[in-house]
C-alpha angles and dihedrals in degrees: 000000000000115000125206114197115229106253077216105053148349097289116124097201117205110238093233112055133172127255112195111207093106107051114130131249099251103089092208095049076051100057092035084064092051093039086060093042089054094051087051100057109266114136097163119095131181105197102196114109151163106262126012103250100077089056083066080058095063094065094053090040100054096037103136097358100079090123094063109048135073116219118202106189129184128229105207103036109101138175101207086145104030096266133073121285121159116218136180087209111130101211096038081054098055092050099049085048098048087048091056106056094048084049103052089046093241137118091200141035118208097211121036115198137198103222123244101312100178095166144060096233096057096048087054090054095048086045095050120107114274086019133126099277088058096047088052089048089060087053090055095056093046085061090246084113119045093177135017128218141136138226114236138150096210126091095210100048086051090065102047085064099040080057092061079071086220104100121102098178142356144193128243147173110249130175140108088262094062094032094052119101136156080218136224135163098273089051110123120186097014126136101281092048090040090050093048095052093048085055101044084054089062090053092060096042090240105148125223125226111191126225124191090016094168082046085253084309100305087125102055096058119055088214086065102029114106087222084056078237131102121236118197122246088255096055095048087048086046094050094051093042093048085058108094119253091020107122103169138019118215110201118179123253136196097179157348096290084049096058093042080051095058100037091051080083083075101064090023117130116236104264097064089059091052108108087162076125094079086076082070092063114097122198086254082075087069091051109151092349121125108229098183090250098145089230085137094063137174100021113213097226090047095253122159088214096177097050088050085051096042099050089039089059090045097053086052094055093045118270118144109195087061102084087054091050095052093042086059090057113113082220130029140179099293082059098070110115086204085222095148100238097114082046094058095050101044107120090198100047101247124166097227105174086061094047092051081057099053093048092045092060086042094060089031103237 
């Protein structure tokens, strides 16, 4: 296993982790994964998932081996029900937080996280006095949170909390698939605003842990790729590592095959880390295909349409966090004036009033 030290700290950091929105129901098949992790050399845990029984594997898991794993928690995600929701309620908040760390069988995390903020109105609202971040800082200073950080897939948003110059690390979505952009001056989130924040990062010695690193799987099959063309789960590790300030990749496991899967990047040659194919690819690759690059902005009705498309394409290939995440949204598919305007501005041709319909009756609503 490879190893990246925190610019912030004394963590070294191995470069697979583990995410943990895909582990599977059975508690012990759950802690039999991390137990393997563990044995392989992963020391790195994000400890957000999909239903609430695989957070009860954490505790039996890291019994006696506290000191040698790293916990990222987030602070937002809650299981009132048994599955994910994500919430900006303060008290739901502390409850969810007191529950995990008796759960997981720890007085500490070593990484705090505010939980998913993608828009600017939320992270007001977790910035604001008397707010979750507040409430995180106090943590912090009661020695529950080592380090603070946040999960977000804006760039923007990324940087208004870097600029807080209290992150020490955040968590981020990397892979060809989100970096990729035609380009264009309206373009937010493509591959030139995305570079520079993954540099600036460097500069400030924030570190980078990297979500959906296969894209939720669109990557690994050429009917679901945007480049009409698979990559391999090495390539797509090897892209998001490659990137500065990054220090883990957390792909997502089910089982035990999946996690093999994922830690044969370790011992893999050189040429199956080469992704250097992905310069083959043309934007006619991306033909009709929405690739989340915010051309169609801003949408007259307020929709965040590539956020609706890009959780809708992560649901279907299986990521289960993803229909939290839509539901959360102010605005959703039904929503959509088909007025044309995202259609006229598509750089990639999408049609995209069909396309709302077809997510709305997905998610049902």
């Amino acid at each position: 296993m490879e190893y990246r030290k925190l610019p912030r700290g004394d963590e070294k950091i191995s470069v697979i982790g583990l995410g943990s929105g895909s582990l599977p129901e059975d508690i012990e098949k759950a802690s039999e994964i991390i137990n393997a992790a563990i044995d392989s050399g992963v020391n790195f845990f994000d400890m957000a998932t999909a239903i609430k029984p695989p957070l009860y594997a954490f505790k039996k898991a890291f019994e006696g081996r506290r000191d040698k794993v790293l916990t990222q928690v987030h602070f937002g995600a809650v299981y009132g029900d048994g599955k994910y929701g994500w919430t900006q309620d303060l008290d739901k908040i502390k409850e969810q937080a007191a529950w995990n760390f008796e759960t997981f069988g720890i007085d500490y995390t070593d990484f705090g996280f505010l939980h998913c903020i993608d828009t600017h109105e939320d992270l007001d609202r977790s910035l604001a006095p008397g707010g979750v971040w507040d409430y995180m800082k106090s943590l912090k200073a009661e020695g529950k949170i080592r380090h603070l950080g946040f999960s977000s897939h804006e760039p923007g948003i990324a940087r208004r909390l870097i600029e807080t110059g209290l992150v020490d690390l955040f968590m981020f979505s990397i892979n060809p698939a989100y970096d990729y952009q035609k380009g264009g001056e309206h373009a937010r989130g493509g591959v030139a605003e995305r570079m520079e924040l993954y540099r600036d990062c460097e500069k400030a010695g924030v570190g980078i842990s990297v979500m959906k690193p296969f894209a939720g799987g669109q990557l690994l099959d050429g009917k679901t790729s945007i480049f009409g063309r698979a990559l391999t789960h090495t390539q797509c590790i090897q892209y998001a590592l490659d990137k500065p300030a990054v220090m883990t990749v957390l792909p997502g496991v089910r089982s035990l095959e999946d996690l093999q899967v994922a830690l044969h990047y370790v011992s893999a040659a050189p040429e199956e880390r080469d992704y250097s194919v992905i310069g083959e690819f043309t934007p006619k690759s991306a033909e009709g295909v929405c690739v989340y690059c915010n051309h169609c902005q801003p949408c007259p009705a307020g929709l965040n349409v590539a956020l609706i498309n890009k959780y809708y394409d992560l649901a279907q290939a299986g990521d289960e966090l993803a229909k939290g995440h839509y539901e959360k949204l102010d605005l959703n598919a039904s929503d959509c004036l088909k007025c044309g305007h995202c259609e006229s501005r598509c750089p990639f041709h999408v049609k995209q009033e069909a396309r709302l319909e077809e997510i709305a009756a997905y998610f049902g609503r």
